[in-house]
N, C-alpha and C positions, 0 to 999 in steps of 0.2 A: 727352113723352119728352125727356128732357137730355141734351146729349152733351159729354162732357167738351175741349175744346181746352186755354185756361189757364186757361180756368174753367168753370162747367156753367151750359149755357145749353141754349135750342131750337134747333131746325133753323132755323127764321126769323132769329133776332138772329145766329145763326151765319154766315146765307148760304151753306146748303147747297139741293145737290139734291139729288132721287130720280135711282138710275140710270136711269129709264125717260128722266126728260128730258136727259139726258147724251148719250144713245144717239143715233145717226145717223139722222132717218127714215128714211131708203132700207132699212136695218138692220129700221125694227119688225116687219114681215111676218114675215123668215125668222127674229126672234126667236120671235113669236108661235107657227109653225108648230115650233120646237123644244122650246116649252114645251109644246105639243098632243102632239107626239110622246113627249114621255120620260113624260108623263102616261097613255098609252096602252106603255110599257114600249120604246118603240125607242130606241137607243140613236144612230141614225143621223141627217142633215139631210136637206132637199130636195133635194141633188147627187146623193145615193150612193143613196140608197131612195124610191123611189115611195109616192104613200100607199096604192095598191093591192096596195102585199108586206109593211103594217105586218098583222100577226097579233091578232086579237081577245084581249083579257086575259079572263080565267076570272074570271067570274060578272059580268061588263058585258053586259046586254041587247045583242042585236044592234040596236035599232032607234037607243039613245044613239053604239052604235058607227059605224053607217053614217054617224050625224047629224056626230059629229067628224071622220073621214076624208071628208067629203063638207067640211067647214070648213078640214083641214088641204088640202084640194085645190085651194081659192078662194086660200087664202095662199100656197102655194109656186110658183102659176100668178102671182099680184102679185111677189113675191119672185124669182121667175125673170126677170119683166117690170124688176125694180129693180137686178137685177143687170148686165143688159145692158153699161152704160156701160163698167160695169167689163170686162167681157168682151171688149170689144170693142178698151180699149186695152190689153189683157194679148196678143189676137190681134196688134194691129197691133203692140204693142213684140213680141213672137214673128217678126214676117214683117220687121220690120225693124230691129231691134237697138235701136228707142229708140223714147222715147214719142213 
């Protein structure tokens, strides 16, 4: 594939990335677990919706179903684990007016 800059070239002579490697690691989990989710029709994250109140999509075998929310369950329990840091100085800039 060629992408036009001032001229058409590949991704390589360009020196581009994929957003996958752009992305933060701390980030892939609760990315992962958002693309499981919208794939299974929820519109929501790991914050707001458990993967136990996402709803089975009509005509998805329950056995595929159980197998993904049992997958978005492992990522959003890693992604909660990744999120911490941040959490933790979002509390303490809260209890104390600064980072």
């Amino acid at each position: 594939m060629l992408y036009l800059s001032r001229v058409f070239a590949c991704r390589h002579c360009l020196r581009l990335n994929y957003e996958s490697q752009q992305a933060n690691k701390r980030d892939r989990a609760a990315d992962h677990s958002w693309k499981l989710r919208s794939a299974l029709g929820c519109p929501e994250g790991f914050l707001t919706c458990p993967a136990e109140d996402i709803l089975k999509p009509k005509g998805m075998h329950w056995r595929t179903f159980e197998q993904k929310v049992g997958q978005i369950k492992r990522l959003d329990a890693t992604a909660w684990a990744d999120a911490g840091p941040m959490r933790e100085s979002i509390e303490r800039w809260l209890e104390t007016g600064h980072w």
